[in-house]
Structure formats: C-alpha cells, structure tokens
FIKEDREN-935684 format. One line per 3 residues: number of its first residue (from 1); their letters; for each residue y, z, x of C-alpha. Coordinates in Angstrom, 1 decimal. Example, Ala and Ser with C-alpha at 12.3 -4.5 7.8 and 13.67 -1.06 7.14 Angstrom:
BEGIN
1> as> -4.5 7.8 12.3; -1.1 7.1 13.7 $
//
This chain:
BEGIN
1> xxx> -16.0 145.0 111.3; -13.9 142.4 113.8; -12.4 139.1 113.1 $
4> xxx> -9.9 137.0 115.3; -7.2 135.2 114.4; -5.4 132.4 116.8 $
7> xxx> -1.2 132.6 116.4; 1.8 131.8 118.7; 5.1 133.2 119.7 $
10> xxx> 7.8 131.7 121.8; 9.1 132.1 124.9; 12.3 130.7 125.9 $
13> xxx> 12.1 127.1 124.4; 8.3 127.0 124.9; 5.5 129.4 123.4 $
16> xxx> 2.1 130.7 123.9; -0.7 131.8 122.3; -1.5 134.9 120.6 $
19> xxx> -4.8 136.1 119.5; -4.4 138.8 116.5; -7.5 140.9 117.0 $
22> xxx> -8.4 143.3 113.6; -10.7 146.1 113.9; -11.8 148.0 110.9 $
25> xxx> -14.0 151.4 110.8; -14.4 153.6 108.1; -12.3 156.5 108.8 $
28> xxx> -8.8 157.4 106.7; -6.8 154.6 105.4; -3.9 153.4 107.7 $
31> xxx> -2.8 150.3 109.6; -1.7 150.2 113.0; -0.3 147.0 115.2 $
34> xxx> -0.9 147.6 119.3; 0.2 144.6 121.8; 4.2 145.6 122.4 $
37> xxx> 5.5 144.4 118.4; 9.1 144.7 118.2; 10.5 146.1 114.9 $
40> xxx> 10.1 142.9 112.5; 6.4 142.9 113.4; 5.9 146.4 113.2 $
43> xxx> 7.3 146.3 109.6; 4.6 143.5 108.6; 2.1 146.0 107.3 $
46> xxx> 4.2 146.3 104.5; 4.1 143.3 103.8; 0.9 142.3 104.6 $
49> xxx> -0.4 145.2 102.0; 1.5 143.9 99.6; 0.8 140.3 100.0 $
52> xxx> -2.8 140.5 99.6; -3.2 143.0 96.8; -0.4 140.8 94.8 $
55> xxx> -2.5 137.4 95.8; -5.5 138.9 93.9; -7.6 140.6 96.9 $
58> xxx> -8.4 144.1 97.7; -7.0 145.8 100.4; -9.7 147.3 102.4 $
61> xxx> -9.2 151.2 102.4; -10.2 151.9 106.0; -8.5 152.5 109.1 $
64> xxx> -7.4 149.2 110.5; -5.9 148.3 114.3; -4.5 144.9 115.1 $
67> xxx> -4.1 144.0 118.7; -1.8 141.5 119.4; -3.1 140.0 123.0 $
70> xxx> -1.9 139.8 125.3; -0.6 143.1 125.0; 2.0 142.6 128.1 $
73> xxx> 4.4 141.0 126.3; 6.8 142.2 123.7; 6.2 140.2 119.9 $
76> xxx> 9.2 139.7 117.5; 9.5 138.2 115.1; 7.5 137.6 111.2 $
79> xxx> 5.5 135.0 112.1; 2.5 136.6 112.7; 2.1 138.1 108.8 $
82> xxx> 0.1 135.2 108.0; -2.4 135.5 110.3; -2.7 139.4 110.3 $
85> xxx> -3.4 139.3 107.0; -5.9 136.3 107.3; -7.3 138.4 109.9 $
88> xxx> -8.1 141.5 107.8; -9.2 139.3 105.3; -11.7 137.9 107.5 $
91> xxx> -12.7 141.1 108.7; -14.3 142.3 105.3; -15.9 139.1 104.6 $
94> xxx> -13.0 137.0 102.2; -12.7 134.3 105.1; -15.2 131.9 107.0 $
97> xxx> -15.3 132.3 110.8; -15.8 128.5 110.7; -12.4 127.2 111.2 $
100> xxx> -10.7 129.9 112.6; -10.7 129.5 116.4; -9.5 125.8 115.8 $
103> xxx> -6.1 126.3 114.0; -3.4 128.1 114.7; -2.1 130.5 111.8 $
106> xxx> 1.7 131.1 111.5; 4.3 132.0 108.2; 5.9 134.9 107.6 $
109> xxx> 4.8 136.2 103.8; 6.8 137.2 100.9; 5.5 140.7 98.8 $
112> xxx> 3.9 138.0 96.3; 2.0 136.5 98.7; 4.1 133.3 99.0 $
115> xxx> 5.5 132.2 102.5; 8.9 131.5 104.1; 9.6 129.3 106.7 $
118> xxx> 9.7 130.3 110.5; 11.5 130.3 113.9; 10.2 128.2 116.9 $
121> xxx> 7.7 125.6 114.8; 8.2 123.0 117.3; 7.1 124.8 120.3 $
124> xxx> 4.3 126.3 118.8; 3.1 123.2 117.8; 3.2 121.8 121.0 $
127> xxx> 1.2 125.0 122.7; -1.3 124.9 120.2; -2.0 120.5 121.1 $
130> xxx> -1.7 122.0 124.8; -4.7 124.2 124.1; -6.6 121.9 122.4 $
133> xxx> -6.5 123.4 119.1; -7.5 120.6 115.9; -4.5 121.8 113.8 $
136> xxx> -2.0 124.0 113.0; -1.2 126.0 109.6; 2.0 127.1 108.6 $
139> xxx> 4.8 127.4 105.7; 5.9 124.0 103.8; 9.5 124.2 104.9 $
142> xxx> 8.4 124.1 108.7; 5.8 121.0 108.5; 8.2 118.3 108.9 $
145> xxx> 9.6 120.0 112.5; 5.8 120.5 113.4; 4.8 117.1 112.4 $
148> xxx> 7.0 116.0 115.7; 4.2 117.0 117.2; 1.8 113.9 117.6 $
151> xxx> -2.3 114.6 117.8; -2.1 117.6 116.0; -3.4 117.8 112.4 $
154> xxx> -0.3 120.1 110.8; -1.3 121.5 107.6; 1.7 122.9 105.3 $
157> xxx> 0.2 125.8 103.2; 2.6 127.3 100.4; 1.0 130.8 99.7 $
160> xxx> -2.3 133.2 100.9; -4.4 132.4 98.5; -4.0 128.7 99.3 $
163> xxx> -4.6 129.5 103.3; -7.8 131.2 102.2; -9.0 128.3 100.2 $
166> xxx> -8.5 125.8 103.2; -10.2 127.9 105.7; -13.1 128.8 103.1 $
169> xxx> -13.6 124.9 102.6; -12.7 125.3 98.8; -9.9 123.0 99.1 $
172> xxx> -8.6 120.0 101.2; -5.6 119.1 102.5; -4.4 116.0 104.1 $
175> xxx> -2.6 116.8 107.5; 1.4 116.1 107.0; 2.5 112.7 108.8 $
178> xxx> 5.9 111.5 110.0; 7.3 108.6 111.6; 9.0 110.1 114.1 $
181> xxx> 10.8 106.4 115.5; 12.2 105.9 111.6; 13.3 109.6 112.1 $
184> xxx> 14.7 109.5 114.9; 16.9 105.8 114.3; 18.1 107.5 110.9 $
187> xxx> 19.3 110.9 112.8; 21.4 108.9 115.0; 24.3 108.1 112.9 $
190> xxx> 27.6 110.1 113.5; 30.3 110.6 110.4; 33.0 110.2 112.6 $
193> xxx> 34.6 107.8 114.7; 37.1 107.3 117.2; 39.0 104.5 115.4 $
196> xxx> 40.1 107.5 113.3; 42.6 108.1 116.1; 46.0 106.6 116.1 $
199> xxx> 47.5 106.5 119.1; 46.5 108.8 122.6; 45.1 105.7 124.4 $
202> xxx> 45.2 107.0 128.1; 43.6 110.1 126.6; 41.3 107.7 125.3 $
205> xxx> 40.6 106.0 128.4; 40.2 109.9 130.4; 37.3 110.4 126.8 $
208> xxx> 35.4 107.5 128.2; 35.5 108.0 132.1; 34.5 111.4 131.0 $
211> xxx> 31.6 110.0 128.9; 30.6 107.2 131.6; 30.0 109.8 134.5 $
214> xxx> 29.1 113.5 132.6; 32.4 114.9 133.9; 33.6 118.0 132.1 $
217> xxx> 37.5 118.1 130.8; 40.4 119.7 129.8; 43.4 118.5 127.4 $
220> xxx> 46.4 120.2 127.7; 49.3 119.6 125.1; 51.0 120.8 122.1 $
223> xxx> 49.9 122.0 119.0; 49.0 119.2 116.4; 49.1 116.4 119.0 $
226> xxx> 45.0 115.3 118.8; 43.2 117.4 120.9; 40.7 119.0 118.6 $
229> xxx> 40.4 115.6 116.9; 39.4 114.2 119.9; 37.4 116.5 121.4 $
232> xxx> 34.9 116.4 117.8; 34.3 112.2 118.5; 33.7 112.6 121.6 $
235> xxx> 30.0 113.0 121.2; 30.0 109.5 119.4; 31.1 107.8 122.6 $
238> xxx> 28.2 108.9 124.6; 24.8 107.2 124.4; 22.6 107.8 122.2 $
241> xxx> 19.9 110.9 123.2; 16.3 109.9 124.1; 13.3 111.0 122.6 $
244> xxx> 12.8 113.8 125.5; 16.2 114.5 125.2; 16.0 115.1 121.5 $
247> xxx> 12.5 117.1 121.7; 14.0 119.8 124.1; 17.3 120.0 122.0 $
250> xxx> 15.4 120.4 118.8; 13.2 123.0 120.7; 16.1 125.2 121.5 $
253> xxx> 17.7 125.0 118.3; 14.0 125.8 116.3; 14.1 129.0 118.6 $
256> xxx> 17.1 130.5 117.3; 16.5 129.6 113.7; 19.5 127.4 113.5 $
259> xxx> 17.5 124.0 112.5; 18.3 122.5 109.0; 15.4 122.8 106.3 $
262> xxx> 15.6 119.3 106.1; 15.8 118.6 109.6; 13.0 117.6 111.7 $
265> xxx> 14.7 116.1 114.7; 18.2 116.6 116.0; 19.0 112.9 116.9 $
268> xxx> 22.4 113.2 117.4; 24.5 115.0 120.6; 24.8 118.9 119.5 $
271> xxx> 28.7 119.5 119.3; 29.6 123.4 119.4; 32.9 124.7 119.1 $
274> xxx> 32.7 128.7 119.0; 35.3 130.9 118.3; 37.4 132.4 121.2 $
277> xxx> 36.3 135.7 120.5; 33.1 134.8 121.3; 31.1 137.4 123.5 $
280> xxx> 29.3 136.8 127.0; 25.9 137.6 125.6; 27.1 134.7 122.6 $
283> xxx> 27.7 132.0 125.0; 25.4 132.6 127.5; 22.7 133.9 125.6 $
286> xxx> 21.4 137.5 125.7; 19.8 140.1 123.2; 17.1 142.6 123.8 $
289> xxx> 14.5 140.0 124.0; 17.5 137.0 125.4; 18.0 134.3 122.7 $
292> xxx> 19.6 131.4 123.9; 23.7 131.0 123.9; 26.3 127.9 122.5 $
295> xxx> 25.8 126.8 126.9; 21.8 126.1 125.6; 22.5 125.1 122.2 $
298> xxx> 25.0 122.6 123.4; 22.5 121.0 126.0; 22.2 117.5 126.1 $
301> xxx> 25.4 117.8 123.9; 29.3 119.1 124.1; 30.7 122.6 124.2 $
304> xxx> 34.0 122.3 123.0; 36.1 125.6 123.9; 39.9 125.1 121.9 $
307> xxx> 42.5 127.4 123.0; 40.9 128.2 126.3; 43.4 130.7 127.6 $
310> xxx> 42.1 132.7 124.4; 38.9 133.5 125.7; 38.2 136.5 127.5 $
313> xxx> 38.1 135.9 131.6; 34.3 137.6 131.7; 33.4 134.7 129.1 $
316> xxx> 34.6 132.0 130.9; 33.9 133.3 134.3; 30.1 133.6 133.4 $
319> xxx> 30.0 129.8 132.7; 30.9 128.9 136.2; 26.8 129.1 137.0 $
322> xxx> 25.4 126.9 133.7; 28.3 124.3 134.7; 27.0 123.9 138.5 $
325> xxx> 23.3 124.1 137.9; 23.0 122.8 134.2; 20.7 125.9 133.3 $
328> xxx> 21.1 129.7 132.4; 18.5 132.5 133.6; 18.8 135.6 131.5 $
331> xxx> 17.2 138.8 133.0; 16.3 142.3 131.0; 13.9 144.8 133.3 $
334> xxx> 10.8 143.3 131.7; 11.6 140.0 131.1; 12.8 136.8 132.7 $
337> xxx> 13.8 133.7 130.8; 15.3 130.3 131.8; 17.0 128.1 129.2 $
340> xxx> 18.5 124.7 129.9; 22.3 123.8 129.8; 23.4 120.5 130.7 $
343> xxx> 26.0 120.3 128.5; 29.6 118.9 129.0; 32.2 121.2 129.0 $
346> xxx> 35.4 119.5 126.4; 38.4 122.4 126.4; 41.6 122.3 125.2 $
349> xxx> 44.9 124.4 125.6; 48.2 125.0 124.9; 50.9 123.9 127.8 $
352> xxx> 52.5 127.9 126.9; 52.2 130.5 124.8; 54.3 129.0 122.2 $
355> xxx> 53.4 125.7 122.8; 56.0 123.3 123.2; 56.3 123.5 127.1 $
358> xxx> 57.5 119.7 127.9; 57.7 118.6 124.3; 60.3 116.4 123.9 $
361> xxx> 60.5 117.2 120.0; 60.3 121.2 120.1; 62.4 123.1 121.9 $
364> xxx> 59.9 125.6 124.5; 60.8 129.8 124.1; 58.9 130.9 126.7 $
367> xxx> 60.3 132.3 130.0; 59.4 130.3 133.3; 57.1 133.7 134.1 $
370> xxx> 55.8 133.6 130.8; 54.1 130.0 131.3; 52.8 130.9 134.8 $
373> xxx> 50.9 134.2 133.3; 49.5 132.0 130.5; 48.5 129.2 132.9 $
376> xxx> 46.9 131.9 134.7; 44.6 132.8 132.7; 42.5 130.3 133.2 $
379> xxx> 40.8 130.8 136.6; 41.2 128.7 139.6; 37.6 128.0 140.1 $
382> xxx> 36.6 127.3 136.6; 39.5 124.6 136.8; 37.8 123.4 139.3 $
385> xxx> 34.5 122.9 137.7; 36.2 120.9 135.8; 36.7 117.0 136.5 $
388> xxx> 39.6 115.8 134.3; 42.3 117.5 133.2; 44.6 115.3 131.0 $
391> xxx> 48.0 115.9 129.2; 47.7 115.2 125.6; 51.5 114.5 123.8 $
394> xxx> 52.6 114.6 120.5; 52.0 111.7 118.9; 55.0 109.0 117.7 $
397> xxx> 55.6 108.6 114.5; 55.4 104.8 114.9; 52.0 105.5 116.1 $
400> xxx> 50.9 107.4 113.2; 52.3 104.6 110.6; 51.2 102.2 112.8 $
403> xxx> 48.4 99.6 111.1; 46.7 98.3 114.1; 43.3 99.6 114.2 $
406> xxx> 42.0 101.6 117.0; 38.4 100.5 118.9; 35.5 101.9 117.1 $
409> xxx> 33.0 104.6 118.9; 30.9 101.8 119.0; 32.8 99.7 121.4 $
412> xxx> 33.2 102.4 123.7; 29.7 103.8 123.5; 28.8 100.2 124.7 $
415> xxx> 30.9 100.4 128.1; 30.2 103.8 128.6; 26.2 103.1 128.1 $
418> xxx> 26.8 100.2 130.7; 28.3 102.2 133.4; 25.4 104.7 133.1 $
421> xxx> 22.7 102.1 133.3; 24.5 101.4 136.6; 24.8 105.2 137.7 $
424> xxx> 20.5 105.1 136.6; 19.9 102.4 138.9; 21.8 103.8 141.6 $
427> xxx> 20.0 107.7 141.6; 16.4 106.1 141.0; 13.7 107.8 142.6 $
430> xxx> 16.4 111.2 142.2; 15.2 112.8 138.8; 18.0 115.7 139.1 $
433> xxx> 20.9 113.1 139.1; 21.2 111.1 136.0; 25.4 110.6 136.1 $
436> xxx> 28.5 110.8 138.7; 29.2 114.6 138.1; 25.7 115.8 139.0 $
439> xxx> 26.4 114.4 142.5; 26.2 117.2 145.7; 28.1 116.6 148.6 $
442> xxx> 25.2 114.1 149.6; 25.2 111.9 147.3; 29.0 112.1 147.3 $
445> xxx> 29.3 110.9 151.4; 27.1 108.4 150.2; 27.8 106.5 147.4 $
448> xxx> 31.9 107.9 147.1; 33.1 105.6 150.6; 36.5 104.9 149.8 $
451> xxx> 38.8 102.6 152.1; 42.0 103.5 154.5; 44.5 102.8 151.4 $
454> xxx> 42.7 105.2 149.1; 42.2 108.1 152.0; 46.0 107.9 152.3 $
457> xxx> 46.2 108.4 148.8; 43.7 111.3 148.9; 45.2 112.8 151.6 $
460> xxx> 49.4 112.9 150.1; 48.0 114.2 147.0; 45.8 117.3 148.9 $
463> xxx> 48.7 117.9 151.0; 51.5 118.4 148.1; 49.2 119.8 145.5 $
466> xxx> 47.1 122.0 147.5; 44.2 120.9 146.1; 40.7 122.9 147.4 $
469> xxx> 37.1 120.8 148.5; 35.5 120.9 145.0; 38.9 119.5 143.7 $
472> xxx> 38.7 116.8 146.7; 35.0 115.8 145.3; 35.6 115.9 141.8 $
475> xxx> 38.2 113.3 142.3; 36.1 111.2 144.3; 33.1 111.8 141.6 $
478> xxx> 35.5 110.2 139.0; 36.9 107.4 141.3; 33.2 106.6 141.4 $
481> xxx> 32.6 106.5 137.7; 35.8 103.8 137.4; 34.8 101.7 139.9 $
484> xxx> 31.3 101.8 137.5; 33.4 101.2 134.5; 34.8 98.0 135.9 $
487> xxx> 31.8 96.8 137.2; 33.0 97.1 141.1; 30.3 98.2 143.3 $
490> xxx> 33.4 99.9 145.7; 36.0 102.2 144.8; 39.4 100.6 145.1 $
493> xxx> 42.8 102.6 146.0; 43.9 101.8 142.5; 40.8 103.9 140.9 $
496> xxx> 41.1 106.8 143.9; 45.3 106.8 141.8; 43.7 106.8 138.8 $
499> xxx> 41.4 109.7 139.7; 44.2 111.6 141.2; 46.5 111.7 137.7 $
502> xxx> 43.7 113.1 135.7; 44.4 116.6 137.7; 47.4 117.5 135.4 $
505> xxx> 47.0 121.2 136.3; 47.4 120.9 140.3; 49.7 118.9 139.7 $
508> xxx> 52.0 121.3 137.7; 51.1 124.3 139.7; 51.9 122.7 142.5 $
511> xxx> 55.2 122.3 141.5; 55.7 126.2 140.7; 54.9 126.3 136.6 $
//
C-alpha cells in the first residue's frame, strides 16, 4: 500500500516542496521517517499515532516508512505531521487520491488530533502558487499570513478529522480571502511620534538626513539626554515600506516564528533593539540548520544597538559585511543560505564609562586613559561604516517645560520621502541603489562633484582629523543627501560643513580623547 502526500519546508526566506511518500507492508508494527528529519520531525510518529487513534481512526498495525523527498536535504521542523498522517491515512484506504496532488498539506497536530499553527506560512504559500498547486491546507491561525498569497485557494482546517472530510469531498470549505490593500493601509500606523521630543533639534535634523539618504548613525551623549527615545521614532520618519518591501520582511519574520497570531502583514519598518549580550550567531543568524539574525529581522527596518561599547568586539566586528553588502551568507558543511539585511544601523553610547564626559551638569570621574580605552572599544572600521555620528546633550530644563510643540513624524516623513523620490529618479535604470549611502565609489565621482570652496573644506578637516577614504566618501554621501533635502541639484560648501560636523568621533580622537 503507497499514497503520496504534497508538503513544503523552507529554506532561507523561501521554501520548497516536499513530497511525503508512505509505504506500508505487512510485516511487524513500527514507523520509520527516511529523507534527513531533524529531531522535531523524527518525534512526529508520536504524534501522528496518537492523533489518528484519538480523531476516531485506526492505526494500521503494519510496518510503515515515510520518505521525505528529496531526501538531500535536512527537514525540521512539525509541519509535516499533518500530511504524514494524511498520508498513512490514504495509504489504507481512509482518504481519496482525488485531491491530493493539488493541495499542499501543512499543520503540526496536537495528541487529540487538533492542529497548531506553523513556521514559514508565507513562503510556503508562495512555492506551492509557484508550482501550480490549486490550494493550500493548513492550521486556522496561519490562514490569514497565507491568504497574502493571491491565486491560491488557502483552506484553514482546525483538526484531522476535518482535513479528511475536505479531501474525501464530505465537506466544503470556502477558501479564506483578504484584502491585502485595507491590510496593509491599517498596518501602517506607528504609536509613536517624534513630536514626543522636546528639545535635540540638530539631533533632529542628523534623524532626518539619516532618514533621507539610508545613512547608518551613532549618538553619543550622556545618560538620560534622548538617545534611546530617539532612536525608537526614528522608524516613523522614514517612508512608508512597499508592498515588496513588506512581503520579504513578513517572510523573514514567518521563518523564525516571530509573526503575531493576528498578524498577517508587517506594514510597518521592523525596529530591533537586542540586548548587548547578544551573541554572533544572535545577530547574524546561525544554528544547526542557520535561522536568520536581528541584521535579517531588521531588513527593510532599524537595528538599534544602545550602549555600543557593551557589545562584544566579535559581535560588532561580524556586522561590518551585512552593513556593506546589505545581506548575510551563513555557511554549515552541508548547507548554504543567504538572508537579506538592508537595515540601518541606529547606535548609541556613552561619551565614558561613567558617562558625564563633557556634561556641563555632572561632573566626569573617569581618567583621561580611561575615556580613550572605552572609546576604543568601538573599532575604527565599524565607525567608519557608519555615516553620522552626532553628540546628543542633556537636555535644558527650559526645554523640557517648554510648551511649544515639536514637528510631528509626519512632517518629517514628508521631506524625507521627497528627497528620496529625488535620489529614485537619479539611480533609475540602477536596481541595487535605491538611497545616498548605497553609492560605490562610482556613483560617488559622479553624482558627489563638489566645488573649490567645499574641497578646501574637505581637505582642512582630512588633514587635522586624520580622517581615512571611507570616512572621505561617507561625508560626501551625506553632503549629497542635504543638497537633496534642500532641493539643490549641487552640493554647496555650506552642506560639505554640514557633513563634516556630523563626524563627532574624528573629531574628538583627533584631538587625543
């Protein structure tokens, strides 16, 4: 007795699909899963037994084998319980051949027979419209992700028995429907807003040049003085994600389980701000088979990393590659996987260990060698990665009492969306560049001509604060994105001064602390 049963697994951010292959003979009772299954689907036999004798059908005593093709490459995860056990049912007769090579089968399946939800809906959904499959079944909780997927009839099933039914004819069901534009408008909306702020306006103004060209940056000051605050509205000054944008962000976050039950789409920029004991493997992404890290979560979003000094140097050293080439490849000895990161970096730091280096209000306790060790920890090449480093004071306390009401993240979204539109029209026809900071050297002699005035300028500030040739280009890349800002087509001295104050770091370790 042979039946076959058409699943899916992910890969990365996309998936492929699995045919779950059950042979039974009559030899002693026992069930055995071939095709590489890692431990989760290994222990489904358990629960696959259990799952059909509690949903009312006998469990065939005979010796069973389910191959899991293609057999090359490892399986994880529960997903394939469902259609295992539809499989075996199929096998002895309970389940119509009819239907079965035109859905695809996925839930993971409770010892009563019910089902709970899954990992990596999205992506399946969209390999099983790839290969021309009518429709997809899976749990109830997953059919509103699935549902993203247009052309594909997505069927939300609740138990076994009610799988069985469907496939056997005995019962219809209407495939689940979304509007996916009304979804995605109402995901949109941000709780926060930058008119929360009081005060920090040039740190303000660094926010949206930041925003307006996809420049990564740092804010150094003391503790209490905004940064954090800052750094978590930032995401409601940029523009609004796009539908493609949102489909790949939604992907990455169905992979690693970390979508809301509720939540079909992610409309809004992903914000992640992890912990600075954070591993490599965490941010980066890693595992036996490599799951993806807060650099792929945050794509298309912000990775905000507070008290940066705090991280280990191998964790920050190993983002230097994700910031240049706005992806991460992961590698184990049988297995390769790319996962996107085109994130913006956001960090923030203290100016010394205590804190209070250059506050006017607190008096600093650290030694001169003291603030150079701390400063140090932060590499001289990941600072240079990064395009704008800003000094963030303590805020006045006629600031804080003040009444006057800051601009909304509206406001600013809408200049910062302008100056993109420009920086669009400018890269047409270059699908890798879509902002300032992705420009190469290129792109940089090109559109980044700056007069006799500004080269002057340039020139004093490499010569007194030693600054290297990414440090030359990233101020050049942000000249650019002011003279977009202001609507000028060149880049004026004034913006090329500008540029050159939002390197706070070279600046003070050029003058020895």
């Amino acid at each position: 007795m042979f039946s076959k049963v058409i699943s899916s697994a992910a890969l990365g951010i996309d998936a492929y699909l699995v045919e779950v292959e059950a042979h039974l003979e009559g030899q002693l009772p026992a069930l055995t899963i071939v095709g590489l299954p890692e431990g989760a689907v290994r222990e489904s036999k358990e629960r696959v037994n259990a799952a059909i004798k509690n949903s009312g059908f006998r469990f065939p005593q005979k010796r069973i084998t389910i191959n899991l093709a293609p057999a090359d490459i490892k399986k994880e995860g529960s997903a394939f319980d469902l259609p295992i056990a539809v499989g075996v049912l199929a096998a002895i007769g309970l389940v119509s051949f009819e239907d079965l090579e035109n859905y695809i089968i996925l839930g993971e399946l409770s010892l009563d027979g019910s089902l709970r939800p899954i990992r990596g809906a999205l992506p399946m959904a969209m390999a099983a419209r790839k290969a021309g499959k009518r429709g997809i079944l899976l749990p109830k909780v997953n059919a509103k992700e699935a549902a993203i997927c247009k052309d594909l009839a997505v069927i939300p099933v609740s138990d076994l028995n009610e799988t069985v039914d469907f496939l056997n004819g005995a019962v219809e069901k209407r495939p689940f429907e979304i509007d996916i534009d009304g979804l995605f408008s109402k995901s949109r909306d941000y709780l926060i807003d930058f008119s929360d702020v009081k005060g920090q306006e040039h740190v303000k103004r660094a926010l949206e040049i930041a925003a307006a060209g996809g420049h990564n940056l740092l804010m150094v000051g003391p503790p209490g003085s905004g940064k954090t605050m800052l750094a978590k509205r930032f995401p409601s000054i940029l523009p609004d994600l796009t539908l493609d944008e949102a489909l790949e962000t939604t992907k990455i976050h169905s992979v690693a389980g970390l979508l809301p039950p509720d939540a079909a789409l992610i409309g809004t920029r992903p914000f992640r701000s992890p912990h600075h004991t954070i591993s490599d493997a965490g941010l980066i992404g890693g595992g036996h088979i490599p799951r993806p890290g807060e650099v792929s979560l945050s794509n298309h979003g912000v990775l905000f990393l507070d008290e940066l000094p705090e991280f280990k140097k191998n964790v920050l050293e190993v983002m230097r590659q994700p910031l240049e080439d706005g992806l991460v490849t992961i590698s184990r000895a049988m297995l390769s996987l790319t996962y996107p990161a085109q994130f913006m970096l956001v960090a923030a730091m203290n100016p010394c260990l205590c804190g209070y280096f250059s506050d006017p209000n607190h008096e600093c306790s650290c030694a001169p060698q003291q603030i150079q060790k701390y400063m140090a920890r932060v590499s001289g090449p990941l600072l240079d990665r990064i395009d704008i480093q800003i000094e963030v004071p303590a805020v006045k306390f006629k600031e804080l009492t003040s009444d006057a009401t800051s601009e909304s993240s509206e406001i600013i979204r809408l200049r910062v969306v302008q100056a993109r539109t420009v920086q669009q029209e400018r890269f047409a026809g270059k699908p890798h560049l879509f902002c300032n900071a992705r420009m190469e050297s290129k792109e940089i002699k090109e559109f980044c001509q700056i007069d006799v005035q500004g080269q002057e300028l340039l020139k004093m500030a490499i010569t007194k604060l030693g600054l290297s040739a990414r440090a030359y280009d990233r101020i050049l890349k942000v000249s650019r994105t002011i003279a977009d800002l202001e609507g000028c087509d060149g880049i004026k001295p004034e913006f090329v001064s500008e540029a050159i104050q939002y390197r706070s770091l070279d600046r003070t370790m050029g003058t020895g602390l």
